[in-house]
TIVO-2410 file (N, C-alpha, C; in nm, 3 decimals):
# residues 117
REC num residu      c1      c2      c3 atome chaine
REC   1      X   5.494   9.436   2.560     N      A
REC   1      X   5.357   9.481   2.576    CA      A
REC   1      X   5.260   9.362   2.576     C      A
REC   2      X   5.272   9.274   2.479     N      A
REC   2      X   5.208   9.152   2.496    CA      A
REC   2      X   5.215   9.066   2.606     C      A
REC   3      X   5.315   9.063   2.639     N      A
REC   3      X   5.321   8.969   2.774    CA      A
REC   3      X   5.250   9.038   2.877     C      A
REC   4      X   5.309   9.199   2.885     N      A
REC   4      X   5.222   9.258   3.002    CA      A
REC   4      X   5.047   9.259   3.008     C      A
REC   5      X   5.010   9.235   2.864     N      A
REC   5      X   4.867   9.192   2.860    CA      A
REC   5      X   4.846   9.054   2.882     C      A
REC   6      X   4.904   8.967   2.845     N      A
REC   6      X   4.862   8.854   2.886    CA      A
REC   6      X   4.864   8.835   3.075     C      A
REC   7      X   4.946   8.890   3.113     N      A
REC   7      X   4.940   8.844   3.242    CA      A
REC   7      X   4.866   8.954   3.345     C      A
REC   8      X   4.820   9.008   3.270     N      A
REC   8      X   4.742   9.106   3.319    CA      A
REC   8      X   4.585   9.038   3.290     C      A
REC   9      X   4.560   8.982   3.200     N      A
REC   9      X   4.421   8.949   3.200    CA      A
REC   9      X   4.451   8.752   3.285     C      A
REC  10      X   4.579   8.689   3.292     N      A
REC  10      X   4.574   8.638   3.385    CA      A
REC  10      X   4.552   8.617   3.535     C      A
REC  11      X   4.618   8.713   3.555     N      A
REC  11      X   4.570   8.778   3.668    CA      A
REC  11      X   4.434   8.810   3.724     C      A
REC  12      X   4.389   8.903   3.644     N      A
REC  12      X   4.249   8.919   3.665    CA      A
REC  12      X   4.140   8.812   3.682     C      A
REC  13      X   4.173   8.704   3.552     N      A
REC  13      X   4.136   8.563   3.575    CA      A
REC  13      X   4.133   8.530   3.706     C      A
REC  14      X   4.249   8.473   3.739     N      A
REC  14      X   4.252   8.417   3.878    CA      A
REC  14      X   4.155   8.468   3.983     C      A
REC  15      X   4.193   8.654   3.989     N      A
REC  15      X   4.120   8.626   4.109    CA      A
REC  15      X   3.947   8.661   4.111     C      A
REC  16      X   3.905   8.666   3.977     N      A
REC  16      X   3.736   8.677   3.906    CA      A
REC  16      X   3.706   8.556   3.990     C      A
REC  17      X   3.798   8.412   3.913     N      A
REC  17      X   3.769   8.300   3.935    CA      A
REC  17      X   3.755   8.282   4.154     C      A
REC  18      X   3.871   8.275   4.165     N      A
REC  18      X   3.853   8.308   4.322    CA      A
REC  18      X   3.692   8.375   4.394     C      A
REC  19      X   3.713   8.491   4.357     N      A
REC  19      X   3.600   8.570   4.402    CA      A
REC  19      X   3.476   8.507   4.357     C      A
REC  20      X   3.408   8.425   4.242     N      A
REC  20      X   3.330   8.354   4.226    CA      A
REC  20      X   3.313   8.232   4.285     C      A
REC  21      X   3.405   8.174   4.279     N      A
REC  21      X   3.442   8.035   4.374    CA      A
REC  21      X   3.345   8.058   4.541     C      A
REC  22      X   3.439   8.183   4.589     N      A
REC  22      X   3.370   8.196   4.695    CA      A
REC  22      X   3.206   8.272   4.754     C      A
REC  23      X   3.166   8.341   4.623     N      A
REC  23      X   3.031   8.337   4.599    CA      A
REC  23      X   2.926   8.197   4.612     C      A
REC  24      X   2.998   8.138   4.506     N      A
REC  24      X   2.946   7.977   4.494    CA      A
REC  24      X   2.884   7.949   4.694     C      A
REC  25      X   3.027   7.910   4.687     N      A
REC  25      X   3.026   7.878   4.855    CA      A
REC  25      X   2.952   7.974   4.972     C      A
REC  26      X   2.924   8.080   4.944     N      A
REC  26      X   2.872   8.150   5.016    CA      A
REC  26      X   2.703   8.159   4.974     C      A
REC  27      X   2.662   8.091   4.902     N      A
REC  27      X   2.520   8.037   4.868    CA      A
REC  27      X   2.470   7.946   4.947     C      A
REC  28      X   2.597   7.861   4.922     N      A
REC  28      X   2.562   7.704   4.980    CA      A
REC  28      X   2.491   7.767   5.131     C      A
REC  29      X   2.591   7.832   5.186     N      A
REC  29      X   2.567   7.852   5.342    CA      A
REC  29      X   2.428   7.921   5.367     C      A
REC  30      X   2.384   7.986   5.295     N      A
REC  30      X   2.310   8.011   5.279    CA      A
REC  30      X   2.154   7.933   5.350     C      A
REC  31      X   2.183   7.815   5.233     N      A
REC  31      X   2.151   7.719   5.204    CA      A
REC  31      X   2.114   7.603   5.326     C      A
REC  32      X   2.222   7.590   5.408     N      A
REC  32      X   2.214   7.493   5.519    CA      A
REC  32      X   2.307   7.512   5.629     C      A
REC  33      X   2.342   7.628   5.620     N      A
REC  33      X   2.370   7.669   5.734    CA      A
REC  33      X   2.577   7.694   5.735     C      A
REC  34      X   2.619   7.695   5.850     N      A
REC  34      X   2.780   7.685   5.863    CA      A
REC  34      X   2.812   7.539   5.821     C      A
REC  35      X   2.717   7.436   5.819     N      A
REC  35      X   2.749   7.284   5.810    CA      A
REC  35      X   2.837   7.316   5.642     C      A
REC  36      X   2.764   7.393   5.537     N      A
REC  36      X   2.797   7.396   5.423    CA      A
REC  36      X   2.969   7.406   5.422     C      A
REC  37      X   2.997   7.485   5.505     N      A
REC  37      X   3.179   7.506   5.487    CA      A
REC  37      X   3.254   7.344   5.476     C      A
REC  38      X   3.170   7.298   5.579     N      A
REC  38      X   3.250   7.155   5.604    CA      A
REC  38      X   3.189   7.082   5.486     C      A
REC  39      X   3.086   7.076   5.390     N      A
REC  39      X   3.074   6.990   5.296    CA      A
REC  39      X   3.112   7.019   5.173     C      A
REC  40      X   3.154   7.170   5.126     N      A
REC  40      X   3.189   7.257   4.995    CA      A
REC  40      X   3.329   7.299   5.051     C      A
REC  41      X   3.391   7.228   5.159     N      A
REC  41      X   3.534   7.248   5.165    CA      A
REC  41      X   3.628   7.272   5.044     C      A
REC  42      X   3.626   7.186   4.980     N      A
REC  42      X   3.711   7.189   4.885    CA      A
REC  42      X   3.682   7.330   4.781     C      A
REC  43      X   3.588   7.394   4.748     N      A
REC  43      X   3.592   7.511   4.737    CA      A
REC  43      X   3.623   7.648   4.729     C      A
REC  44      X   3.620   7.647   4.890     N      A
REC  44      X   3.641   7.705   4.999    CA      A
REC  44      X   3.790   7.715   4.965     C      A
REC  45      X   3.843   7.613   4.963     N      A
REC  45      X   3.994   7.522   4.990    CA      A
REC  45      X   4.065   7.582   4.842     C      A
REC  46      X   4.001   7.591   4.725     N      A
REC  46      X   4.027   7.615   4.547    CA      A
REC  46      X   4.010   7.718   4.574     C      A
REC  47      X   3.905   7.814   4.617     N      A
REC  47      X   3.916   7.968   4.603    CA      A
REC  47      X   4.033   8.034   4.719     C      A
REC  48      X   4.044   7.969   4.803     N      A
REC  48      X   4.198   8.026   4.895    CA      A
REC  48      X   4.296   7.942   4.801     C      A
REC  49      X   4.336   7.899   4.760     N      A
REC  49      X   4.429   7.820   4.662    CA      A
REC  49      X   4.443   7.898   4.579     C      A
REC  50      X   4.397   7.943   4.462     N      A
REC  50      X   4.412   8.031   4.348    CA      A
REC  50      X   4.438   8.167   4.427     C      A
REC  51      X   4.331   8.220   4.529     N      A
REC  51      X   4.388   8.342   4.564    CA      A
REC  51      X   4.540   8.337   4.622     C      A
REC  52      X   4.636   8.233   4.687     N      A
REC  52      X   4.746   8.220   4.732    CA      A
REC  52      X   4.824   8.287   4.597     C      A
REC  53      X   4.781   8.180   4.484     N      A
REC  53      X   4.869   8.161   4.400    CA      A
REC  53      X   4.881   8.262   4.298     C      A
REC  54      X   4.777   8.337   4.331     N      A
REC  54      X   4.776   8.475   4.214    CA      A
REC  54      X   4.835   8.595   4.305     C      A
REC  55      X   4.887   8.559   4.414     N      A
REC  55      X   4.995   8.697   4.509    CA      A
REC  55      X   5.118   8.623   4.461     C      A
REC  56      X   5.117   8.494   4.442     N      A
REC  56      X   5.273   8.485   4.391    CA      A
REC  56      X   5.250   8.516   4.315     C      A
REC  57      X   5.208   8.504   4.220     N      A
REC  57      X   5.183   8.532   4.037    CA      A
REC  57      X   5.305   8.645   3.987     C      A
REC  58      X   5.198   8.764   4.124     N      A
REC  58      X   5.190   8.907   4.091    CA      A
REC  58      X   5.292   8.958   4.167     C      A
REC  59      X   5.366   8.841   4.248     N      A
REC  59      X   5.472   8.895   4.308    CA      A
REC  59      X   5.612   8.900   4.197     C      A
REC  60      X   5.594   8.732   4.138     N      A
REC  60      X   5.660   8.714   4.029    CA      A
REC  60      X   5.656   8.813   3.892     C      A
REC  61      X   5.553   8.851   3.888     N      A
REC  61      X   5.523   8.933   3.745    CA      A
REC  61      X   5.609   9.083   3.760     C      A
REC  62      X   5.580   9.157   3.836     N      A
REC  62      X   5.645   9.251   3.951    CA      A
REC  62      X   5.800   9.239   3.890     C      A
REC  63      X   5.822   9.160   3.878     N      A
REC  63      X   5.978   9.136   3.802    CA      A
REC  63      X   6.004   9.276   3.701     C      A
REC  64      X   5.898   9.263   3.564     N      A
REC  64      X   5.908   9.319   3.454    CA      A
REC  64      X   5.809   9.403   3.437     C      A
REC  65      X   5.719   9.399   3.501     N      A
REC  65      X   5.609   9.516   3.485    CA      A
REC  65      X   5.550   9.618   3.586     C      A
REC  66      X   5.551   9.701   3.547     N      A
REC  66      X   5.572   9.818   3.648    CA      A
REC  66      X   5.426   9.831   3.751     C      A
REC  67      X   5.453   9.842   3.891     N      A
REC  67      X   5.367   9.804   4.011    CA      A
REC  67      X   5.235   9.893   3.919     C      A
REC  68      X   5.264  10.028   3.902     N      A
REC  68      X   5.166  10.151   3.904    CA      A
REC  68      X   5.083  10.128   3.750     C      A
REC  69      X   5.145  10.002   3.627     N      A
REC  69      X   5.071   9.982   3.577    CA      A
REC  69      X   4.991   9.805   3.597     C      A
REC  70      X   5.067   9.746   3.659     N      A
REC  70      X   5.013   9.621   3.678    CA      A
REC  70      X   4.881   9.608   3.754     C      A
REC  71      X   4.911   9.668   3.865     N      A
REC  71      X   4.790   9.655   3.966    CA      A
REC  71      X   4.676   9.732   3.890     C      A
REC  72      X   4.622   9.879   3.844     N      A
REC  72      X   4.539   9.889   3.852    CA      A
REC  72      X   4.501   9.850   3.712     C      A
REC  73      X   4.569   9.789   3.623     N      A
REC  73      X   4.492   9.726   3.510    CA      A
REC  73      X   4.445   9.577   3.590     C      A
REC  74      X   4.517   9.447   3.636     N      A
REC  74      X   4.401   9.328   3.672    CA      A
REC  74      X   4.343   9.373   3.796     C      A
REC  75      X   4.344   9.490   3.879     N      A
REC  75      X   4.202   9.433   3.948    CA      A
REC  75      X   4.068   9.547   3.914     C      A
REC  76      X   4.131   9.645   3.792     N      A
REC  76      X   4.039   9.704   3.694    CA      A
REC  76      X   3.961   9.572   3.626     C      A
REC  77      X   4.037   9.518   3.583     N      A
REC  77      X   3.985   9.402   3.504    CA      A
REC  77      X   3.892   9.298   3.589     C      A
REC  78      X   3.986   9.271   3.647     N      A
REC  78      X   3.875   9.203   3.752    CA      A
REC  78      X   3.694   9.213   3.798     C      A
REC  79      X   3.716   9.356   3.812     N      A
REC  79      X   3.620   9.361   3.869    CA      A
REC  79      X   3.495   9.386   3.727     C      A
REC  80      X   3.548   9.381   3.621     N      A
REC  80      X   3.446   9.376   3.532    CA      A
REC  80      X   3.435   9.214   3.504     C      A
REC  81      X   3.527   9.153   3.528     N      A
REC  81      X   3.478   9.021   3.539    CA      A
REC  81      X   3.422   8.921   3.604     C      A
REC  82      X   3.446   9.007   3.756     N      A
REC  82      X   3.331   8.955   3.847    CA      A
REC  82      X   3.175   9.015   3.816     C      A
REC  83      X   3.191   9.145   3.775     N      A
REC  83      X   3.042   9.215   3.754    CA      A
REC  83      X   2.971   9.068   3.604     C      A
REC  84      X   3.037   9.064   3.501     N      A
REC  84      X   3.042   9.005   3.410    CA      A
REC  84      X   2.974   8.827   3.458     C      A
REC  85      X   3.050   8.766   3.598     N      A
REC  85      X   2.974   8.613   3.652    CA      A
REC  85      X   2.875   8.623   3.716     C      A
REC  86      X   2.898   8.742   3.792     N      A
REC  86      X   2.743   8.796   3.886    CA      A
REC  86      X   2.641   8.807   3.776     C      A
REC  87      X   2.646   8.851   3.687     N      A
REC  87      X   2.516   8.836   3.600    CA      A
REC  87      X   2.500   8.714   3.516     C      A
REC  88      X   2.588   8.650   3.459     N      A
REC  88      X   2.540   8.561   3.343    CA      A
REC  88      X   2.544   8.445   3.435     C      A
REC  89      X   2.629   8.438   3.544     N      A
REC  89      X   2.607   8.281   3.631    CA      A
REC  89      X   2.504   8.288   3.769     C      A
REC  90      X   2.515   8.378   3.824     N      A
REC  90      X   2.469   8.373   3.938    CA      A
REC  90      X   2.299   8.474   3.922     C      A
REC  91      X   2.329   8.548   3.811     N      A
REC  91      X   2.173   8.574   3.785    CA      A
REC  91      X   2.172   8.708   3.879     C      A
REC  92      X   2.275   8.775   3.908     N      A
REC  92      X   2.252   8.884   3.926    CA      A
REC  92      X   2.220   9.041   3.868     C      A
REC  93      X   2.140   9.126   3.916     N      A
REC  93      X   2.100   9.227   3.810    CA      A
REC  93      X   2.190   9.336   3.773     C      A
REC  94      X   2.221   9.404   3.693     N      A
REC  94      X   2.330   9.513   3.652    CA      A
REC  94      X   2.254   9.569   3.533     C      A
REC  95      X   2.220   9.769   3.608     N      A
REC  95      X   2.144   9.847   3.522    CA      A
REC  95      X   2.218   9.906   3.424     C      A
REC  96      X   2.165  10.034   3.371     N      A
REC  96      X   2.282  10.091   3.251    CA      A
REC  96      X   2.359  10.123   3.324     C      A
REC  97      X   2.372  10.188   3.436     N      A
REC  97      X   2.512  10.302   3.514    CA      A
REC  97      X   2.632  10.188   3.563     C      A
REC  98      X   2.594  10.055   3.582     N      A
REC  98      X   2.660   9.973   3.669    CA      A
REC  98      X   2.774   9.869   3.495     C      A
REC  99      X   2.671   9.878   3.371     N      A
REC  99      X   2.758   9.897   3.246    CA      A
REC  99      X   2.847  10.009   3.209     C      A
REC 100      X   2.755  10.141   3.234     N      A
REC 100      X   2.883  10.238   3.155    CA      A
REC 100      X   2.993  10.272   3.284     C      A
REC 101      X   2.940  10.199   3.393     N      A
REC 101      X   3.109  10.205   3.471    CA      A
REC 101      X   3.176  10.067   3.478     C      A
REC 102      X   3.145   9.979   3.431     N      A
REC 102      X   3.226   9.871   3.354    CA      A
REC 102      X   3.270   9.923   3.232     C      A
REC 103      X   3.188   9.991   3.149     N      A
REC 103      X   3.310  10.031   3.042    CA      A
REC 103      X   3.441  10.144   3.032     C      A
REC 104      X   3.365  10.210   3.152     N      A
REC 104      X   3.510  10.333   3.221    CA      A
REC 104      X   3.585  10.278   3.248     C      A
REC 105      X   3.549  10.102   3.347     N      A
REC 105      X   3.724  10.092   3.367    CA      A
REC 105      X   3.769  10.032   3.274     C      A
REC 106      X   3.725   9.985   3.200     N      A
REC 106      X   3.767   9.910   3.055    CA      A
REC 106      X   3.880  10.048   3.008     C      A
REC 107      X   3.802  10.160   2.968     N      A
REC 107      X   3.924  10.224   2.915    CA      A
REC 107      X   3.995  10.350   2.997     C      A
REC 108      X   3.966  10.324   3.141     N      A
REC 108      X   4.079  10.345   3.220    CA      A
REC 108      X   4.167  10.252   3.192     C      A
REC 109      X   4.150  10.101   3.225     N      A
REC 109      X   4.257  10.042   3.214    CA      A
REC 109      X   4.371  10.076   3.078     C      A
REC 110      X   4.272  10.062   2.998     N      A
REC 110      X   4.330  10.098   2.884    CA      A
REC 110      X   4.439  10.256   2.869     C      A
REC 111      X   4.386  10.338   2.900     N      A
REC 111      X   4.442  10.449   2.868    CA      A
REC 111      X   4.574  10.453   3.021     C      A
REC 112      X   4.573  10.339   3.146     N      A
REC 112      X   4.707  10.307   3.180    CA      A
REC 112      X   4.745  10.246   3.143     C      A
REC 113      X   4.748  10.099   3.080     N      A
REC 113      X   4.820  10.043   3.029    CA      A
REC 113      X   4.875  10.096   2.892     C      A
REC 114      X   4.809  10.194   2.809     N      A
REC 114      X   4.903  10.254   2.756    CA      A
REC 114      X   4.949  10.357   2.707     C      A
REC 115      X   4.995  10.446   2.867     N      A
REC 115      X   5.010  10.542   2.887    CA      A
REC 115      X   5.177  10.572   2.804     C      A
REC 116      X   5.216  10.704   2.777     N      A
REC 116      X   5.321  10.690   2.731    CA      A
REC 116      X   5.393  10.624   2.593     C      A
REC 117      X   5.289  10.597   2.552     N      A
REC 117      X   5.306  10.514   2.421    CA      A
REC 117      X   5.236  10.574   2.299     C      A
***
């Protein structure tokens, strides 16, 4: 059970991180145009990198933990952790409804991951 949590909030990690990465980069452009891709390459380059490496992850993880609980606990998770950078880094707004459905999937996830138990 522990492991399946740890690599479950690994997971989620990765691809929060990813999906922010490419926020980042999608400012820049914003910013100065398509030139930005070619100067925030490396970015660009780290957020397709981690996203590669978190399908192996989850291809690897897939080993020992079951598809129907893996998947929808990290990208449950996920997405409260992207909601979670959109506000404290990037300064985006999130009212009460857009919290108490971050905390639904909190214990959705929860009540799959431990279902049966």
């Amino acid at each position: 059970m522990l492991l399946t949590i740890a690599n479950t909030l690994f997971l989620a990690t990765l691809l929060a991180t990813s999906h922010s990465l490419m926020k980042w980069a999608a400012l820049r452009v914003n910013e100065s145009g398509p030139q930005a891709y070619i100067e925030h390459w490396w970015v660009v380059g780290l957020a397709l990198t981690i996203y590669g490496f978190l399908f192996g992850y989850y291809i690897w993880v897939l080993r020992w933990v079951p598809l129907s609980t893996l998947y929808p606990a990290y990208t449950g998770l996920s997405v409260v952790l992207v909601m979670l950078v959109g506000v404290l880094y990037f300064s985006e707004s999130a009212g009460a409804r857009a919290w108490l459905g971050a905390a639904l999937i909190v214990v959705g996830v929860l009540l799959i991951g431990t279902r049966g138990q």
